[in-house]
C-alpha positions as CSV (number, residue, x, y, z in Angstrom):
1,X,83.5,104.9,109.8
2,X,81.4,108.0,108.9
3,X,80.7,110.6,111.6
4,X,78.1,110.0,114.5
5,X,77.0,113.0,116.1
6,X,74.0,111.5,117.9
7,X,75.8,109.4,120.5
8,X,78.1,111.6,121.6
9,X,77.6,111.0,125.2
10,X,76.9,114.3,126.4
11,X,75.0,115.2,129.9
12,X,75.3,111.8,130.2
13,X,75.5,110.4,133.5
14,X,77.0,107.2,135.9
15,X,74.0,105.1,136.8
16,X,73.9,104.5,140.7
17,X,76.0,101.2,141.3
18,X,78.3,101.1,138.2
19,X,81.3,101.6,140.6
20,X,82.3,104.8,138.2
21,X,83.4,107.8,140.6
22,X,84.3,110.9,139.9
23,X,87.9,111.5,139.3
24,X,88.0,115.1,140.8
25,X,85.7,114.4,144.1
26,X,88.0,111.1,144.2
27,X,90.7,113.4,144.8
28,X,89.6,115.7,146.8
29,X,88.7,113.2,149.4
30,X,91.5,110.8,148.9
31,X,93.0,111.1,152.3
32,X,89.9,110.9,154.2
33,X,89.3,107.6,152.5
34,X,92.6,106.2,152.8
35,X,92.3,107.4,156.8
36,X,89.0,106.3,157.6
37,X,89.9,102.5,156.0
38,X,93.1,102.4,156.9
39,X,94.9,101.6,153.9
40,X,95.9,103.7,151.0
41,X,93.7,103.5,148.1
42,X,95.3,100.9,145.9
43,X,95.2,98.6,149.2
44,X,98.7,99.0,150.5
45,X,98.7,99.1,154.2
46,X,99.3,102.1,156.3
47,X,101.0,100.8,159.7
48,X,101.2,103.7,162.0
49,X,104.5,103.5,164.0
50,X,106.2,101.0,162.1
51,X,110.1,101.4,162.2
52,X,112.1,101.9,158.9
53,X,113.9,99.3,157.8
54,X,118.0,100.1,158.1
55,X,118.7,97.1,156.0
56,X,117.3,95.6,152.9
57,X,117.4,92.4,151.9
58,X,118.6,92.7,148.5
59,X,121.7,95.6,150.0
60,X,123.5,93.6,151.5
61,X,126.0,92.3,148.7
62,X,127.5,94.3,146.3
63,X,125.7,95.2,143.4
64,X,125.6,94.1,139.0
65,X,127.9,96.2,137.0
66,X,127.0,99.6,135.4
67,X,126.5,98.2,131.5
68,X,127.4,100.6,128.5
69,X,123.7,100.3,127.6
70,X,120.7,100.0,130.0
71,X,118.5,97.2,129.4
72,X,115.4,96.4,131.8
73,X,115.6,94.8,135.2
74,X,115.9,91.0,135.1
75,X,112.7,91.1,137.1
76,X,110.8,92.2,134.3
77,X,111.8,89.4,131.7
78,X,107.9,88.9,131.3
79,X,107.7,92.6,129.9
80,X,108.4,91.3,125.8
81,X,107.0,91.5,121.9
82,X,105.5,88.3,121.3
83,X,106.5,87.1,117.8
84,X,104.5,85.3,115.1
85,X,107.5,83.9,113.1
86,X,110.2,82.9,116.2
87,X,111.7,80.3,113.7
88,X,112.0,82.9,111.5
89,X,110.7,81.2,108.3
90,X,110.4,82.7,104.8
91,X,107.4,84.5,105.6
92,X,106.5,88.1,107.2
93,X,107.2,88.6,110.8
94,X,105.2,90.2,113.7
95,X,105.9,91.1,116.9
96,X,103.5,92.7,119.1
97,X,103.1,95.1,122.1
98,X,102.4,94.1,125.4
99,X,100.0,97.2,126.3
100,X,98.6,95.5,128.7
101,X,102.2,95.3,131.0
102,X,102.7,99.3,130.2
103,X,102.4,103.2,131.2
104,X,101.6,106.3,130.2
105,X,101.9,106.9,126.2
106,X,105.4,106.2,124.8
107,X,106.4,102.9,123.9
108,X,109.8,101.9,124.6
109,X,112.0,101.0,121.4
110,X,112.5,97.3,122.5
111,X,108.9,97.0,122.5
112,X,107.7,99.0,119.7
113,X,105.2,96.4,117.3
114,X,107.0,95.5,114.0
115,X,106.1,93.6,110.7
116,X,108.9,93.0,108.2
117,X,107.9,91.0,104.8
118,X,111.3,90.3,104.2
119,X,113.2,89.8,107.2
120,X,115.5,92.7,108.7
121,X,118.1,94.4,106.4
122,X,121.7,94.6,107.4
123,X,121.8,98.3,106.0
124,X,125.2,99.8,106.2
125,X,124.1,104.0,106.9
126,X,127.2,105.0,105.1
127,X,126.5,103.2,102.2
128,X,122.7,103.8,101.8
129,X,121.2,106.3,99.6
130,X,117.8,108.1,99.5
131,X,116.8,109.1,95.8
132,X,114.2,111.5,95.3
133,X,113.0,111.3,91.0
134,X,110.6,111.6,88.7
135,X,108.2,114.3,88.3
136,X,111.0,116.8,89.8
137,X,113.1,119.6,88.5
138,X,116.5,118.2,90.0
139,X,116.6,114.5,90.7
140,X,118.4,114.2,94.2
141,X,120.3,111.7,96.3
142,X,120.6,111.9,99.7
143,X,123.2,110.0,102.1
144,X,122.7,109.4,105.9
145,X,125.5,112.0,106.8
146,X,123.7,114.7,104.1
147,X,119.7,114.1,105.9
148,X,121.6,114.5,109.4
149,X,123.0,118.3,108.4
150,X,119.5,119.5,107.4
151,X,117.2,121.1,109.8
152,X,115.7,118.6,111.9
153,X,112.5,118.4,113.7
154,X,110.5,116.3,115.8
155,X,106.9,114.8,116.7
156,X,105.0,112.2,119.2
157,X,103.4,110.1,116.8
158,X,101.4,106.4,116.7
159,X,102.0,103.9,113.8
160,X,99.7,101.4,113.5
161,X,99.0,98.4,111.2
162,X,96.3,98.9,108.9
163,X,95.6,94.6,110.3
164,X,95.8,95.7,113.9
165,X,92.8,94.5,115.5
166,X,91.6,92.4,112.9
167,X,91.0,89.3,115.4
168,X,88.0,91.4,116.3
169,X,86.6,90.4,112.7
170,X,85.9,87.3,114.4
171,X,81.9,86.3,114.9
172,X,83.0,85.0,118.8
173,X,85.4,86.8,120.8
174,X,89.2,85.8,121.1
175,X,90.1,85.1,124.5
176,X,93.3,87.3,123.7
177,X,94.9,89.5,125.6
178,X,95.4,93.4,124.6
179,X,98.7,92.3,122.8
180,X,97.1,89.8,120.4
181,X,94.2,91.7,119.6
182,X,95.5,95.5,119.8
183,X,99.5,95.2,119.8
184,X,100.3,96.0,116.4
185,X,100.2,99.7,117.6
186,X,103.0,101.9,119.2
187,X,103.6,105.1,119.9
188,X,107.2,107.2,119.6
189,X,108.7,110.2,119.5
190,X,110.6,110.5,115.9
191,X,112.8,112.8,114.6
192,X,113.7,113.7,111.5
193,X,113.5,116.1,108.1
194,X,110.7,117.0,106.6
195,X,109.8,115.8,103.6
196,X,108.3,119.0,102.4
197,X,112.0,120.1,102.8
198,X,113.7,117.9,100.6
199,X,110.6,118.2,97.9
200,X,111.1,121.8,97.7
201,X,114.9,121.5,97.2
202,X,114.3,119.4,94.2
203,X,111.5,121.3,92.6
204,X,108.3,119.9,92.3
205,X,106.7,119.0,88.8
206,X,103.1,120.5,89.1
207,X,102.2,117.0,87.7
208,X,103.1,115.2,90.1
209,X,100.1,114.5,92.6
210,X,101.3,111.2,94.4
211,X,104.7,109.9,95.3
212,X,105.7,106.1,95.3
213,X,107.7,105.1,98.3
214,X,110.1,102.2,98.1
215,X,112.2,100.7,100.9
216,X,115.7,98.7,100.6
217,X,114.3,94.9,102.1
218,X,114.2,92.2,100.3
219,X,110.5,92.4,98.9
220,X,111.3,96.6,97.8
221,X,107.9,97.3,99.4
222,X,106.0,100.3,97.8
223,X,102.9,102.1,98.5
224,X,101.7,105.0,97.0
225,X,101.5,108.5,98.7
226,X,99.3,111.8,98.1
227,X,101.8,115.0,97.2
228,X,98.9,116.3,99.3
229,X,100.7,114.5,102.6
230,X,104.0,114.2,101.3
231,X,103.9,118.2,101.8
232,X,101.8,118.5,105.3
233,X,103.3,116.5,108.1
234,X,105.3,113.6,106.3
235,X,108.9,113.1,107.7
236,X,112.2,111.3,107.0
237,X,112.6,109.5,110.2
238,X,116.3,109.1,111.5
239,X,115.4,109.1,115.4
240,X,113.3,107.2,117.5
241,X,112.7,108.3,120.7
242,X,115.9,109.8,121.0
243,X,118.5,107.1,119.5
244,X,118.7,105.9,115.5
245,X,116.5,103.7,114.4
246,X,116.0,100.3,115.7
247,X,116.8,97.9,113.0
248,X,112.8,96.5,112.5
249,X,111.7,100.0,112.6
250,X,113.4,100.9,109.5
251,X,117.3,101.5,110.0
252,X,118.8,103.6,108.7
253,X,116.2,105.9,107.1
254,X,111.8,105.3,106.9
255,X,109.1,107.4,106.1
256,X,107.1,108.4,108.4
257,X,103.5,109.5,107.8
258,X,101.1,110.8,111.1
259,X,97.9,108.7,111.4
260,X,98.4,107.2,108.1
261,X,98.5,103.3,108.3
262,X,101.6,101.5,109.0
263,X,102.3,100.4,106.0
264,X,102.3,103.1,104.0
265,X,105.2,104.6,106.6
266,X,107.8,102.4,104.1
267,X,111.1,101.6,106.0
268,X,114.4,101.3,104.7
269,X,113.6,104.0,102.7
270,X,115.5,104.4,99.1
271,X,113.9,106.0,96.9
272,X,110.7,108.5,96.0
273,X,109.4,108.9,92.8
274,X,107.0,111.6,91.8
275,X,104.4,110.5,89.7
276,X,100.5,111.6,88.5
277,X,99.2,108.4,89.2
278,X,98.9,105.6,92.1
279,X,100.9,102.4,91.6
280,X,98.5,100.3,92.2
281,X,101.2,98.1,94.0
282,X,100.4,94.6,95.4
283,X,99.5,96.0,98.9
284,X,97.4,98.5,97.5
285,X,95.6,96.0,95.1
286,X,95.4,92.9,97.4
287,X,96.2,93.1,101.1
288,X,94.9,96.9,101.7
289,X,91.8,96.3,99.2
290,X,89.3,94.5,101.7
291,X,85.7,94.1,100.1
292,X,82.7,95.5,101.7
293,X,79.2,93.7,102.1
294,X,78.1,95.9,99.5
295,X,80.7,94.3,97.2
296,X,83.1,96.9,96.8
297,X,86.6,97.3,97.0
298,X,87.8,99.6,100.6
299,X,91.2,100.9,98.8
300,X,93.2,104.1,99.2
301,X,91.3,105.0,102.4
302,X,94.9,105.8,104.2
303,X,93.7,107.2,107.7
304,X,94.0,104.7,110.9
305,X,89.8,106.3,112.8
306,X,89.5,107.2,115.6
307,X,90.0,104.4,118.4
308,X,90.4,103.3,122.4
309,X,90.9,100.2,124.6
310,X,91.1,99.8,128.1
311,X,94.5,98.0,129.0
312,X,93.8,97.7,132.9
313,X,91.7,95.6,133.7
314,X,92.0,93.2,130.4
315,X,91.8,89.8,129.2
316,X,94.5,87.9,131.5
317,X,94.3,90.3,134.7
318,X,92.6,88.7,137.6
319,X,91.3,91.3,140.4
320,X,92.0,89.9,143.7
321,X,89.4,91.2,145.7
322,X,86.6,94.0,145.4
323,X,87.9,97.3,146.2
324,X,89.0,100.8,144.3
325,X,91.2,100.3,140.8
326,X,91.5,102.6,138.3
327,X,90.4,101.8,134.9
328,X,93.6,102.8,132.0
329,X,94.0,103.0,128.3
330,X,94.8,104.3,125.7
331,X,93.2,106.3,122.9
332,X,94.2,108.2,119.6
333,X,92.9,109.1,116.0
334,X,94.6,109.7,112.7
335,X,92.7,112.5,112.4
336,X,93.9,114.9,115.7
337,X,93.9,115.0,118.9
338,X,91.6,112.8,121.3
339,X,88.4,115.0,122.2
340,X,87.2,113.0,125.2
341,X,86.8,108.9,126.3
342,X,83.8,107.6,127.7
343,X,84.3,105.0,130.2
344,X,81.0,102.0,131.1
345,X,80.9,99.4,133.4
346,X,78.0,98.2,132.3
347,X,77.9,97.3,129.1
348,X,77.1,100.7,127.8
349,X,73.9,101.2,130.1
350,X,75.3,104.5,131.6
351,X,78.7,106.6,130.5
352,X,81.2,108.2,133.0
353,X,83.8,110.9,131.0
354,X,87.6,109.5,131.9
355,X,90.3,111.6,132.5
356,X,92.7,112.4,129.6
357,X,96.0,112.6,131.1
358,X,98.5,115.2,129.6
359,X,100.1,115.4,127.3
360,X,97.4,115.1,124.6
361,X,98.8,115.5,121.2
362,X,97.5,115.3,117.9
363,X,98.1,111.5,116.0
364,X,99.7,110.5,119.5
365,X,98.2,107.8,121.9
366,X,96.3,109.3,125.0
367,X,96.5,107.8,128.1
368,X,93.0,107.8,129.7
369,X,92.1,107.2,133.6
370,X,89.1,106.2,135.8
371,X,88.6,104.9,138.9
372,X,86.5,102.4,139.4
373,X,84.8,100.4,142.7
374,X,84.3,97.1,142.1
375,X,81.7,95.4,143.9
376,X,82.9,92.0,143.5
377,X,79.9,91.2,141.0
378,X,80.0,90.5,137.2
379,X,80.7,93.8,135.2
380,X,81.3,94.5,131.4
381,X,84.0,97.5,130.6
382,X,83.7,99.6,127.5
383,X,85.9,102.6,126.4
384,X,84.8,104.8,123.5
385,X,86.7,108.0,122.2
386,X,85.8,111.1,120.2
387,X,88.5,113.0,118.3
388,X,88.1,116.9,117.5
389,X,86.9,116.6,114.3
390,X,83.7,114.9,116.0
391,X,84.3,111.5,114.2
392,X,83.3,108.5,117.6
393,X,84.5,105.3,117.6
394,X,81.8,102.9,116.4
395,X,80.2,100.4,118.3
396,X,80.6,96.7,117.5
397,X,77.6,96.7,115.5
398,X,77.8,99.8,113.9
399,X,81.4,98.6,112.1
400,X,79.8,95.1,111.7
401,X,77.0,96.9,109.4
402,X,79.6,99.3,107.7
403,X,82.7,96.2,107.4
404,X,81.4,93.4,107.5
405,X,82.7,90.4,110.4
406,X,84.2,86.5,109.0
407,X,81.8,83.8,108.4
408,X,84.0,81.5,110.7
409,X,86.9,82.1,113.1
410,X,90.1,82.5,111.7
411,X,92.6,80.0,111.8
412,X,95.4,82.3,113.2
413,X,95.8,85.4,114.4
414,X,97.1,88.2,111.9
415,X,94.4,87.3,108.6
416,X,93.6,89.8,106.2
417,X,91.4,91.9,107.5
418,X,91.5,96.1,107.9
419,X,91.0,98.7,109.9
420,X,89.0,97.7,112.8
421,X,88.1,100.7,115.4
422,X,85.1,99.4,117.6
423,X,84.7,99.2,121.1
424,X,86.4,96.7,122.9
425,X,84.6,94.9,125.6
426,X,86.0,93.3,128.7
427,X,83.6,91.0,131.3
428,X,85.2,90.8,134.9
429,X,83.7,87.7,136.5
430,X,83.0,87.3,140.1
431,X,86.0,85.8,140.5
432,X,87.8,88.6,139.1
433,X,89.0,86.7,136.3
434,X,88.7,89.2,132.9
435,X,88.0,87.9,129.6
436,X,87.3,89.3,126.0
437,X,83.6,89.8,125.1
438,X,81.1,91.3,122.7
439,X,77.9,93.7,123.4
């Protein structure tokens, strides 16, 4: 979407009975309020006196085993991907993030979203090679062992699915949760070489102005890549979050692009070829190629805009009673860092400014907060983000003018549709119960 500088929220302020408050008055009475009620402020009781328990029930046995690597409690079994090809049929694969069962802005590698065309490759890392050709000086090849001696470096960074979202193209809401309609999104830490590194080595043809990227799974996916990027911020991922790849994430070696669309960050990476032309590949052509209401083809447009959703309270939470929560989620732009998030609770009427909580990186998710006094009445929740190069996330209508929407709902989730940013809109019923809506 193109830059909006005329709804940028400022001097804007909570109308009286949204429930918004005030994060840093919040806090600077928080233990009068938790006093004068007697209970904390997330509900827990506060029994004055009460003895400490010497005992607790779950001590009194002897504890499960130390295993040689840590995988979640058994009480959180419920914390998973949910997959669109379980029988794994001859068909791409998806699994998805549960954002709405997690913290703060790493995602765990278990839980990271994949999509794999091609099933996962049994890569051996001392057998696979990276070749760098073409348009170079010194054509190159690169094993696992060699990447690991250069100088490496590392970055928080999102990937996200050009498709992420894309249920939202849909005329009536999904009544999806956060995972179906915003899980094909995650956010790591990666580490790597640069690419810039291994160009330089090799001597770059001034000709060459893109680089084709090719990975080692069955279909030898390829998208095409601006020398522009390939020499910025692109790396060659080995790490992820600390340990080597995980196998649907690209093992042994991917590509790894900030804020560019997922699919372009090619895994099971084997060779680059420098080139003075686009390949005009099959993803470029068909699946990344959507067509505009004015007709036109939206191709080569790379960058994942700037976007938020709220992942507490969403679609399949129920509130249990009025009372204080505090409204989470998570923000980020493909463009920088995350500028500021605008939080309603009704419907956009009035605008309270969240907090961003640190760290707040450039191309990394940002975890926004707000509390929020629920009156036990019907309430619509919004979240809209700027990044700091002033682009705003658009509103519902706004990206239905500029993108277009499907003349029918789709049949399942995952169709072919792009690069969806607007605001997503949650109603809270007097019941509590939350559901997916449109404004």
């Amino acid at each position: 979407m193109t830059k909006n500088r005329d709804m940028r929220g400022e001097g804007l302020e909570p109308a009286a009975g949204n429930g918004l408050i005030n994060r840093r008055a919040l806090l600077g009475r928080g233990m009068m309020i938790a006093g004068a009620v007697g209970t904390g402020l997330g509900g827990a009781s506060a029994s004055a006196g009460a003895e400490p328990l010497t005992e607790e029930p779950w001590s009194l046995e002897f504890g499960d085993r130390t295993p040689p690597y840590q995988v979640p409690s058994k009480f959180e079994a419920k914390v998973i991907r949910t997959l669109s090809n379980p029988k794994h049929e001859l068909r791409n694969s998806h699994s998805r993030t549960p954002h709405h069962l997690l913290e703060g802005i790493t995602t765990p590698n278990g839980l990271h979203f994949t999509i794999n065309h091609g099933g996962i490759p049994a890569i051996d890392p001392d057998k696979h090679k990276l070749v760098i050709h073409g348009l170079v000086k010194r054509p190159l090849e690169f094993s696992v062992e060699t990447l690991s001696r250069y100088p490496m470096i590392s970055r928080t960074t999102f990937v996200e699915c050009g498709g992420n979202s894309a249920p939202m193209f849909s005329p009536e809401p999904l009544q999806e949760t956060v995972q179906a309609l915003h899980g094909l999104a995650s956010c790591a830490e990666w580490t790597g070489v640069k690419l810039s590194t291994l160009l330089e080595e090799t001597g770059i043809d001034p000709r060459a102005k893109w680089l084709i990227a090719e990975g080692a799974d069955s279909p030898r996916l390829s998208r095409s890549v601006p020398m522009k990027k390939a020499l910025d911020d692109a790396m060659i991922a080995l790490y992820q979050n600390g340990e080597r790849l995980m196998p649907g994430n690209g093992y042994p070696v991917r590509l790894l692009l900030p804020g560019y669309e997922g699919n372009m960050n090619v895994k099971f990476l084997r060779r680059l070829k420098l080139v003075e032309q686009p390949a005009f590949s099959m993803y470029e052509s068909r699946t990344y190629a959507p067509i505009l209401p004015n007709g036109k083809a939206y191709r080569f447009y790379f960058l994942q805009e700037v976007k938020s959703f709220i992942t507490f309270p969403s679609h399949g939470h129920v509130l249990k009673e009025p009372g204080l929560y505090e409204i989470s989620g998570i923000a980020y732009s493909g463009t920088g860092r995350i500028e500021k998030v605008m939080v309603s609770a009704d419907s956009g009427q009035s605008w309270a400014q969240a907090a961003l909580q640190e760290p707040v990186l450039s191309k990394a998710f940002t975890r926004f907060r707000l509390p929020w006094r629920w009156n036990g009445g019907p309430a619509t929740l919004q979240s809209r983000a700027w990044d700091e190069s002033g682009e705003v996330q658009p509103t519902r209508g706004e990206f239905i003018v500029a993108r277009g929407e499907l003349a029918k709902p789709p049949p399942v989730l995952g169709f072919n549709n792009q690069h969806y940013n607007s605001i997503t809109s949650w109603g809270v019923g007097s019941n509590g119960e939350v559901k997916h809506v449109y404004v």
